[in-house]
Wavefront OBJ file of the C-alpha trace (Angstrom):
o trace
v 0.000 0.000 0.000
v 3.011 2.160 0.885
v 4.513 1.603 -2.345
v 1.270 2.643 -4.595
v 0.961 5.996 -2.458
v 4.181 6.684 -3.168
v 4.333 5.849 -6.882
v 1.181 7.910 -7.153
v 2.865 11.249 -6.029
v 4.933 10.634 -8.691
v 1.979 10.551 -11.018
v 0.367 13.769 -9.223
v 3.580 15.261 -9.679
v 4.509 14.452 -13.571
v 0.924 15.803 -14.011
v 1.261 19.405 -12.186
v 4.504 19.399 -14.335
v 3.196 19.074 -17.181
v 0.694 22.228 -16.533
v 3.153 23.821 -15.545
v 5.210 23.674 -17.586
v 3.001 23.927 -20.538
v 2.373 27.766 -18.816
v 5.812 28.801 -19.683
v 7.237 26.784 -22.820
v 4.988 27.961 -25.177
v 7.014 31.546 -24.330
v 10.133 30.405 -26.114
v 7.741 29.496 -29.157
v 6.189 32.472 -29.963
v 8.696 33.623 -32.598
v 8.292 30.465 -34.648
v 4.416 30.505 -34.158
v 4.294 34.259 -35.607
v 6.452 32.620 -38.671
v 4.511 29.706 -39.026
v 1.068 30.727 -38.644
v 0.834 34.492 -39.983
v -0.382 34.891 -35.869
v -0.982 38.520 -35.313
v 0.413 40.715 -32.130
v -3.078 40.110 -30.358
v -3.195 36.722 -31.180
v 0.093 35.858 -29.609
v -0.969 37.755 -26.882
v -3.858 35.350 -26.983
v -1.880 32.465 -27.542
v 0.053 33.021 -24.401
v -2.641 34.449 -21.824
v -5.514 32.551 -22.599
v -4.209 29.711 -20.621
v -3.734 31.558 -17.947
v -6.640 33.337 -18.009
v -9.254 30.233 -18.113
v -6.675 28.450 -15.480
v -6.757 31.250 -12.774
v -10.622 31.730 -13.078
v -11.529 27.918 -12.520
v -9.564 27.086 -10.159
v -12.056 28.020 -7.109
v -14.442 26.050 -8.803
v -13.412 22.816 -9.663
v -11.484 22.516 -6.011
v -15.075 22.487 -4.922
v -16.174 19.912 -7.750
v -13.152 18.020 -6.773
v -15.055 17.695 -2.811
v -17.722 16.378 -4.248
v -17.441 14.123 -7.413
v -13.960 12.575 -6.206
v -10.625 13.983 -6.804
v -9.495 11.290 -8.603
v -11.862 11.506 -11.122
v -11.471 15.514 -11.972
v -8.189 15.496 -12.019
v -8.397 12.271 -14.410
v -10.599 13.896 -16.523
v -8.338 17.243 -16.427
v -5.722 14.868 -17.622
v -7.227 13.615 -20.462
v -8.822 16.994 -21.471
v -5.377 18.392 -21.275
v -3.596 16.047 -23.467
v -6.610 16.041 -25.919
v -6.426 19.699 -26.188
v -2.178 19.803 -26.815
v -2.634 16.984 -29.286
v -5.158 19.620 -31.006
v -3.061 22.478 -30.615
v -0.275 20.969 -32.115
v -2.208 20.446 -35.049
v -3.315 23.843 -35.595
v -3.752 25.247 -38.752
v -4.357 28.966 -38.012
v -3.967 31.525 -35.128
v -7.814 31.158 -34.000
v -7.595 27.816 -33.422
v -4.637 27.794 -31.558
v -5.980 30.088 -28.985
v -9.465 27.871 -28.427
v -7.125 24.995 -27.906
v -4.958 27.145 -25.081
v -8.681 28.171 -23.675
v -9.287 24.153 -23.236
v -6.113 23.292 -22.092
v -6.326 26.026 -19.128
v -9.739 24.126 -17.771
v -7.554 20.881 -17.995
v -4.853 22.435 -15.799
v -7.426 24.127 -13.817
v -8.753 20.421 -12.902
v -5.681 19.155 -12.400
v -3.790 21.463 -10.066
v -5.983 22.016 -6.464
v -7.514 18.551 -7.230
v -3.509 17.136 -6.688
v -3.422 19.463 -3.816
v -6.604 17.995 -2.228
v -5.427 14.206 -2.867
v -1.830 14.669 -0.948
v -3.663 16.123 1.349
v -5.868 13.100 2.332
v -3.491 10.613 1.375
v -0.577 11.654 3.562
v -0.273 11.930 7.738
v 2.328 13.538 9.911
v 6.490 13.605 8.821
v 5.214 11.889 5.419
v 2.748 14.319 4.084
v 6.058 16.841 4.276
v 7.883 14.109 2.053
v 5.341 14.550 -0.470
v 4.613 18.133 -0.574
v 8.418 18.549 -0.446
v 8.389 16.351 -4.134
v 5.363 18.032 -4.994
v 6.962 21.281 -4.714
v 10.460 20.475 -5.772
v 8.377 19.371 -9.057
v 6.999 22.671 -9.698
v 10.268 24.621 -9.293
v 11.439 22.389 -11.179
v 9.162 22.731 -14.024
v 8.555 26.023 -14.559
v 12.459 26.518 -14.696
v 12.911 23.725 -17.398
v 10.047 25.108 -19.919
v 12.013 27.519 -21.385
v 14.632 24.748 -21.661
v 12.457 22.519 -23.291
v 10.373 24.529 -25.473
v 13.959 26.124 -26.676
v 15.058 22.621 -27.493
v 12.388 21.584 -29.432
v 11.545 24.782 -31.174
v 15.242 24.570 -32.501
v 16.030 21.328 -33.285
v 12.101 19.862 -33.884
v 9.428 22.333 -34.716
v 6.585 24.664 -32.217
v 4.114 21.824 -32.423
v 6.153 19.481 -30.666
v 6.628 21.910 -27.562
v 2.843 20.767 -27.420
v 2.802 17.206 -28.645
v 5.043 16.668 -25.770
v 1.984 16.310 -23.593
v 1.281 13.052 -25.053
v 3.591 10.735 -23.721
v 3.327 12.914 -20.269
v -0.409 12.651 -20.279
v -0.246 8.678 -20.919
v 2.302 7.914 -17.999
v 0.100 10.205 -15.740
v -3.281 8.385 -16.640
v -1.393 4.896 -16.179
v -0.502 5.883 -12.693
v -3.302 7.483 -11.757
v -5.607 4.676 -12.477
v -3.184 2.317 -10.809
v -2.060 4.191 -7.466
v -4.174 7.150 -6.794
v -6.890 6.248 -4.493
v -10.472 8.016 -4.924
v -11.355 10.515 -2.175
v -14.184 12.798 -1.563
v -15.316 15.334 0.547
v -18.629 15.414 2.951
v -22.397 14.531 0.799
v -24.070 17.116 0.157
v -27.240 17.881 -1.459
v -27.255 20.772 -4.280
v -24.787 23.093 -6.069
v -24.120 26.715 -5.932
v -24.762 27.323 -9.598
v -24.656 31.503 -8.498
v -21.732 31.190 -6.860
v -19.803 29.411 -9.272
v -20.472 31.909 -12.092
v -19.748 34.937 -10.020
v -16.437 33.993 -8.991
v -15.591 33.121 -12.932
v -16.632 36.616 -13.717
v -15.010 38.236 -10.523
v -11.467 36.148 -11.076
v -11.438 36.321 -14.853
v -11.842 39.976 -14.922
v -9.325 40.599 -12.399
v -6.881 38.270 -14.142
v -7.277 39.933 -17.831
v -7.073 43.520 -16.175
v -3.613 42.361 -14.329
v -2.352 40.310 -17.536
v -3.251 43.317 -19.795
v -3.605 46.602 -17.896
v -0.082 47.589 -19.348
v -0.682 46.758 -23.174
v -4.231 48.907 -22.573
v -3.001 51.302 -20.475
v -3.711 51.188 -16.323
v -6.185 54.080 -16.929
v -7.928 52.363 -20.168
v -11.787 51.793 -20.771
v -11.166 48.289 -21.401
v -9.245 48.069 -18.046
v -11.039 50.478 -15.948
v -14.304 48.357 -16.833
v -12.632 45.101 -15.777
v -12.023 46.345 -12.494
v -15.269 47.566 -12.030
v -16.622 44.423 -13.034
v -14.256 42.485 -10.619
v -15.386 45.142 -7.691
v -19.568 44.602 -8.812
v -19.295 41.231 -9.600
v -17.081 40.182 -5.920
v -19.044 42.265 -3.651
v -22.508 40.003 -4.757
v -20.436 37.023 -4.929
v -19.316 37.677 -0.846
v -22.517 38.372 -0.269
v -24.454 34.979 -2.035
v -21.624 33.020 0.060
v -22.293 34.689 3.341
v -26.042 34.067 2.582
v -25.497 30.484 1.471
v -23.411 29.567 4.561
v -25.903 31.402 7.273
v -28.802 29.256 5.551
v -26.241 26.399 5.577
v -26.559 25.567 1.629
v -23.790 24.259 -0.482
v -20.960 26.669 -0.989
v -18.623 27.228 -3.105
v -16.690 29.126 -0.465
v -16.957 27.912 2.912
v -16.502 31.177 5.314
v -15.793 28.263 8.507
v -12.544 27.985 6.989
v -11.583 31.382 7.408
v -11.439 30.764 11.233
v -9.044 28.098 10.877
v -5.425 30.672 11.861
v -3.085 28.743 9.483
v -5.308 28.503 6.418
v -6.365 32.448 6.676
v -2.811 33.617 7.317
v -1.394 30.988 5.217
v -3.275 32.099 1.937
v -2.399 35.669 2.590
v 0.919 35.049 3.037
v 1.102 32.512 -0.285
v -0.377 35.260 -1.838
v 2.472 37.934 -1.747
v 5.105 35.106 -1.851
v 3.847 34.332 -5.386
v 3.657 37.781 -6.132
v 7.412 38.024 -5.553
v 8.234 34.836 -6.500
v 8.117 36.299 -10.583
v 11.459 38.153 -10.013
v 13.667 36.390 -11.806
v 11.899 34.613 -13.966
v 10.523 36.892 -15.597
v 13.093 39.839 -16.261
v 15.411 37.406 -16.440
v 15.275 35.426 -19.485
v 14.280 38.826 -21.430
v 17.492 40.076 -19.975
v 19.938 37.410 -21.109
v 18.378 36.952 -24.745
v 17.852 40.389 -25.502
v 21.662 41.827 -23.593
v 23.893 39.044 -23.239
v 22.626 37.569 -27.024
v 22.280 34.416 -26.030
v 19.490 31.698 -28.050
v 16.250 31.059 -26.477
v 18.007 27.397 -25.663
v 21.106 29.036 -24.377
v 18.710 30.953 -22.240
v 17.043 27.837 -20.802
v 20.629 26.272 -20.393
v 21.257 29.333 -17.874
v 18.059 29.042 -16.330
v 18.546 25.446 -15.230
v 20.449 25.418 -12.025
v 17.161 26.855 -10.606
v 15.680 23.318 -11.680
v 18.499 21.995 -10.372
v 18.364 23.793 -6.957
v 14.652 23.118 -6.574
v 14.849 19.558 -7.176
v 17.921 19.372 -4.666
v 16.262 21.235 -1.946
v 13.191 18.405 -1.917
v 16.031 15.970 -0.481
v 17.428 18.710 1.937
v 13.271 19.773 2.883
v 12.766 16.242 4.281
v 15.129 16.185 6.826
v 14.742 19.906 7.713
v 10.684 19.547 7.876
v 11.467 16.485 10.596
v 13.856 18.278 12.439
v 12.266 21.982 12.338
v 8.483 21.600 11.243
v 7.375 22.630 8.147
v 6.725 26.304 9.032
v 10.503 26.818 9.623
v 11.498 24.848 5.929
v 8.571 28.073 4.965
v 11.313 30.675 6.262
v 13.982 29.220 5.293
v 13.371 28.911 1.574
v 11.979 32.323 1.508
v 15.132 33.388 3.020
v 17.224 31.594 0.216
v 14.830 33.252 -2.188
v 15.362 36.923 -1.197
v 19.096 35.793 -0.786
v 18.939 35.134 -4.826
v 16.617 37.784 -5.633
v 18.252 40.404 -3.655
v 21.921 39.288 -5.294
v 20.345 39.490 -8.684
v 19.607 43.242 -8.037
v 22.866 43.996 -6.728
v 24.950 41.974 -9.441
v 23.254 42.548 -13.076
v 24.898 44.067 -15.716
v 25.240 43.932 -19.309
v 28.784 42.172 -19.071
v 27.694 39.873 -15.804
v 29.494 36.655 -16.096
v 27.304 33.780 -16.609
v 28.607 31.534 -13.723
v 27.356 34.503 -11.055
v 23.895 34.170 -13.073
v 23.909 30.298 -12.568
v 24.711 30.548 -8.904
v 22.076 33.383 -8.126
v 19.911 30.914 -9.789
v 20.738 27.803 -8.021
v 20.273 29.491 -4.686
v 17.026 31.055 -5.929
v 15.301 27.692 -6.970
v 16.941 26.188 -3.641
v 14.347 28.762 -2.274
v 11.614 28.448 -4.236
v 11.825 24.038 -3.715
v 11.854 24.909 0.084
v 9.307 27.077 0.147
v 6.346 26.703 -2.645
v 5.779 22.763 -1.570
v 5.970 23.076 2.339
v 3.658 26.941 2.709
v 1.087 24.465 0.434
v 1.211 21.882 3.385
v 1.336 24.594 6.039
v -1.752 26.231 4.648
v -3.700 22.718 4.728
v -2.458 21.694 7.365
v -5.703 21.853 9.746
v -7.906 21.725 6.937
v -10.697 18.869 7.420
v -9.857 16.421 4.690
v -13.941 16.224 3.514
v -12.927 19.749 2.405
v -9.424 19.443 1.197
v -10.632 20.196 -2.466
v -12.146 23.488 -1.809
v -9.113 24.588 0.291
v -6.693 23.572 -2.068
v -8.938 25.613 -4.764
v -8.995 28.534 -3.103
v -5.159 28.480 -1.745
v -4.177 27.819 -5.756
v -6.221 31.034 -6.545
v -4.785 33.127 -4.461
v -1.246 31.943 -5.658
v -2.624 32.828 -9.435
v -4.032 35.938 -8.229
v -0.871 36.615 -6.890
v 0.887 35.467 -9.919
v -0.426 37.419 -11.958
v -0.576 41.331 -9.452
v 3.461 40.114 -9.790
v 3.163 40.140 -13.756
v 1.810 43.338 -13.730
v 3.695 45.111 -10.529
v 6.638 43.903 -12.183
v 6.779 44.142 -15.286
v 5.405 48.020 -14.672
v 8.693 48.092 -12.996
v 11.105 46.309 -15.453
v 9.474 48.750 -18.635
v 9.320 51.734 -16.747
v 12.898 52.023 -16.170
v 13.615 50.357 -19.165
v 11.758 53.692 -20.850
v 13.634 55.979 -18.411
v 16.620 54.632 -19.397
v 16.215 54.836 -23.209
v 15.142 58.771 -22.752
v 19.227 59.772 -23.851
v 18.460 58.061 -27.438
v 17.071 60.735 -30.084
v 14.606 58.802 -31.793
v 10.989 58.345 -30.102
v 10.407 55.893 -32.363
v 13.458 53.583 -31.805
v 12.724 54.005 -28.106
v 8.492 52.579 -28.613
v 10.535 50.072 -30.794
v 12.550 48.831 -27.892
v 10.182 48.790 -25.236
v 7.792 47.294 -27.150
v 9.580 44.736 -27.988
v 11.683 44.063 -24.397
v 14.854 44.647 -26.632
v 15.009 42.578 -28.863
v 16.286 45.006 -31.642
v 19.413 45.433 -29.528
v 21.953 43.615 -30.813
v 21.372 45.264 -34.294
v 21.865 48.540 -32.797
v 24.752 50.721 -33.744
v 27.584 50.286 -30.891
v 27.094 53.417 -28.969
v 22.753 53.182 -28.936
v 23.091 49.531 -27.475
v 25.539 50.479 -25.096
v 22.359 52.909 -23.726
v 19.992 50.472 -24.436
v 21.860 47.628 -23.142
v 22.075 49.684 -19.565
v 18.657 50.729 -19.605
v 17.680 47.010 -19.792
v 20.010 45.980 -17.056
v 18.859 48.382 -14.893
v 15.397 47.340 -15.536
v 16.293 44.028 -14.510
v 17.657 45.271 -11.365
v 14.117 47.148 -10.214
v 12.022 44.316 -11.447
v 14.415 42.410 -9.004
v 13.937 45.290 -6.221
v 10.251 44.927 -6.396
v 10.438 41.109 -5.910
v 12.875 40.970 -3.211
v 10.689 43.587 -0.977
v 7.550 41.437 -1.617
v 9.254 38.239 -0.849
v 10.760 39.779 2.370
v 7.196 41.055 3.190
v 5.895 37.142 2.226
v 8.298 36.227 4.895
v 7.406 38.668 7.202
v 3.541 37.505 6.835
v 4.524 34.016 7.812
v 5.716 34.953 11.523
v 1.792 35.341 11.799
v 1.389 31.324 11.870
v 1.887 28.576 13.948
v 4.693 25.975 13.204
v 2.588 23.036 16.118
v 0.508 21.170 13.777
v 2.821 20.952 11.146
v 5.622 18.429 11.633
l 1 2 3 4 5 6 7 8 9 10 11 12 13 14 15 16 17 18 19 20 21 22 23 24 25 26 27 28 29 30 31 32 33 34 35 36 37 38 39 40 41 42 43 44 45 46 47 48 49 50 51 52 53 54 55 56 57 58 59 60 61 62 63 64 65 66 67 68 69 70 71 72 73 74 75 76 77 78 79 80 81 82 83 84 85 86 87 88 89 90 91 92 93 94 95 96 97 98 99 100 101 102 103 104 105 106 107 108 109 110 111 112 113 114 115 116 117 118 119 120 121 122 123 124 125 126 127 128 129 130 131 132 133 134 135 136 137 138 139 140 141 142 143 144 145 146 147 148 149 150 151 152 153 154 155 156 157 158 159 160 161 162 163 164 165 166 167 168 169 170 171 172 173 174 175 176 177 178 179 180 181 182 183 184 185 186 187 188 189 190 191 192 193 194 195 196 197 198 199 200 201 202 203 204 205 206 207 208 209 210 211 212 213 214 215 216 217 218 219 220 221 222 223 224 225 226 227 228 229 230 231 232 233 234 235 236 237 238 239 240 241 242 243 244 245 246 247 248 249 250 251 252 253 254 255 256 257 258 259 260 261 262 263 264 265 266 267 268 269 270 271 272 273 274 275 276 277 278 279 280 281 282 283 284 285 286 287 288 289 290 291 292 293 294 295 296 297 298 299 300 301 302 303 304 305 306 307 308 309 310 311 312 313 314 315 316 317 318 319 320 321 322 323 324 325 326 327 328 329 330 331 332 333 334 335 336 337 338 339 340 341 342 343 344 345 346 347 348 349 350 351 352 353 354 355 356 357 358 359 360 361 362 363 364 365 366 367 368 369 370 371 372 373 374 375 376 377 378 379 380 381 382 383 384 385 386 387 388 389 390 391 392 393 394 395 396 397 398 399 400 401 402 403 404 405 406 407 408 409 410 411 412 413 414 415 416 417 418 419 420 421 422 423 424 425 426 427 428 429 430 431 432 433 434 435 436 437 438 439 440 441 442 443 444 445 446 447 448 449 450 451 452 453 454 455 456 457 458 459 460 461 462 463 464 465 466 467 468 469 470 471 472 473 474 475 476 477 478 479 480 481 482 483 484 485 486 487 488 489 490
């Protein structure tokens, strides 16, 4: 019995890497996609966000679906809707298509993530439910460091479809294991659905996500973005107010307000919250930085970015020993520590001639972090969660890591291209200066010697606030975590 737990983690985990990973590889694609498919500037905005998008605004609800139809089964059937939808995408034959594929694909993922939460969760007790979140974690680190490796490699040497086709084989081994080591679970029986509920918080999330994701390309001040937050504000003030209906009258919820009195899950989310939102530093300046100013190829680029797989998937080993000796809560602090360690060094040490062995080892201690802390503030936050309700926890604790995701996004990369436009303000050509920020820089390197010296700067030093921004929300994230209690956990 041991044994099938175990090898089922494994499946759990090859799934959630899969999603994730499928969030950043298509990145390193984009170029070849524009090429091959005539794709537009909007579509490939498209192409890239409406994943995220569909995947940040579900998540809430099928957590809750998870609680009551089984776990196994939803994320099973996010499996195979995932794969189903890759195999489509990589078939593609225009722009359009490609997008309703991504759309699909984010439900999939959306099925998949809180329901592998929930099934740890209820599968696991005391020093060996930190073993698994610390693989669970370790996996994701992992993962959404080796996209851009991945998608580089088979952009390059293969072809854009494959960084989708990939899913296959993934999907397959997942499904196999699943069926043949994941036990079912549910949560409590309960008669009816909150229909109401469950469309409000698709409209509330999904407009808060698309304002985040696209508030810069609009503009902050925008109709298009001003209406989205209005929305989110209309649209989440009825939603709070159906749910604290629903739970006086005790009906079916889709958010169960008891679960705010539990200390570690309310403090927990709120601090998972502005780690995530930190957690973006380097991963996203940084790859724009070292294509665009050191000229390295998008598989180059994923080469660099590698140690933080590496450093993730070594601190899983080094998380189960330090979860038994310190609880969980501590292995929390500690990674966050390592993170703002990496971060903060990143700020201090960019510039355009930075060596690439400093890069690697700001890196390695970075994803040391992240393995440390993304898998064990997960078990911290669940950890006195009743399991009948693991689902709708872990959908609501995977939100607010989205949400969070994606405020980073938009804090940050406000950061990294305002000071990139600062910077470019000594160049005498407005239009070469839209050019560059429009683009992240990737005109640079056919700039005339004394231009990309300024331009090259300008992008350093954007790097270096991006990385600013990150480190004080991580350090804040840590600061947030002194609020809970390290007893249950151990």
């Amino acid at each position: 019995m041991d044994k099938k737990r175990w090898l089922g983690l494994i499946s759990l985990s090859l799934g959630v890497a899969a999603i994730i990973v499928d969030a950043t590889i298509v990145n390193v694609a984009i170029p070849t996609i524009i090429r091959d498919l005539k794709a537009t500037s909007t579509q490939v905005q498209w192409i890239q966000e409406a994943y995220t998008l569909v995947f940040a605004s579900t998540l809430l609800v099928f957590g809750r679906l998870a609680d009551r139809l089984g776990r196994k089964r939803i994320f099973v059937i996010g499996v195979f809707i995932f794969v189903l939808s890759s195999i489509l995408a990589a078939q593609a034959p225009t722009p359009e298509f490609l997008i309703i594929m991504r759309i699909v694909q984010g439900f999939g993922g959306a099925m998949m993530l809180p329901t592998s939460v929930s099934i740890l969760n209820s599968t696991f007790e005391g020093k060996e439910r930190g073993i698994a979140f610390a693989v669970w974690g370790s996996t994701i680190g992992g993962a959404a460091a080796l996209g851009p490796l991945i998608g580089g490699w088979l952009t390059t040497d293969f072809s854009w479809r494959w960084a989708f086709g990939i899913n296959l084989p993934i999907g397959l081994i997942v499904l196999a294991g699943c069926f043949l080591y994941v036990q079912e679970s549910k949560g409590a029986v309960e008669s009816g659905n909150d229909y109401l509920g469950a469309f409000l918080s698709v409209v509330t999330m999904g407009t808060l996500v698309f304002a985040l994701i696209e508030g810069r390309n609009y503009g902050w001040t925008s109709p298009t973005i001003l209406a989205c937050f209005a929305t989110f504000l209309i649209f989440g003030l009825v939603f709070a107010q159906v749910q604290i209906k629903r739970n006086r009258n005790n009906q079916p919820v889709l958010f169960d307000l008891s679960l705010l009195s539990i200390s570690s899950f309310r403090n927990g989310n709120f601090a998972a919250a502005i780690v995530s939102l930190g957690e973006f530093g380097l991963l996203f300046s940084f790859p724009l930085w070292i294509q665009n100013v050191l000229q390295r190829s998008a598989f180059q680029t994923g080469l660099i970015l590698l140690p933080l797989a590496l450093g993730s998937f070594f601190a899983s080993g080094a998380g189960v020993q330090l979860v038994n000796r310190f609880g969980a809560l501590r292995v929390v602090q500690i990674g966050l520590v390592l993170e703002i360690i990496g971060v903060g060094l990143a700020a201090l040490l960019i510039k355009p001639d930075l060596s690439v062995a400093l890069i690697c080892t700001v890196l390695f201690i970075y994803g040391m972090g992240v393995g440390l802390a993304t898998a064990q503030l997960t078990s911290v936050v669940l950890a006195d969660v009743p399991r009948d309700r693991s689902g709708q926890a872990s959908g609501i604790t995977s939100t607010m890591r989205q949400l969070g995701s994606a405020l980073g996004i938009a804090l940050l990369g406000t950061a990294l291209f305002s000071t990139f436009s600062n910077g470019l303000k000594s160049i005498n050509d407005s239009q070469l200066q839209d050019l560059l920020v429009r683009t992240a820089g990737a005109p640079i390197a056919s700039l005339p010697p004394q231009t990309k010296a300024i331009a090259e700067q300008a992008l350093s030093d954007a790097a270096k606030s991006s990385a600013v921004v990150a480190t004080g929300f991580l350090i804040l994230g840590l600061i947030a975590t002194f609020r809970m209690s390290n007893s249950r956990v151990k």
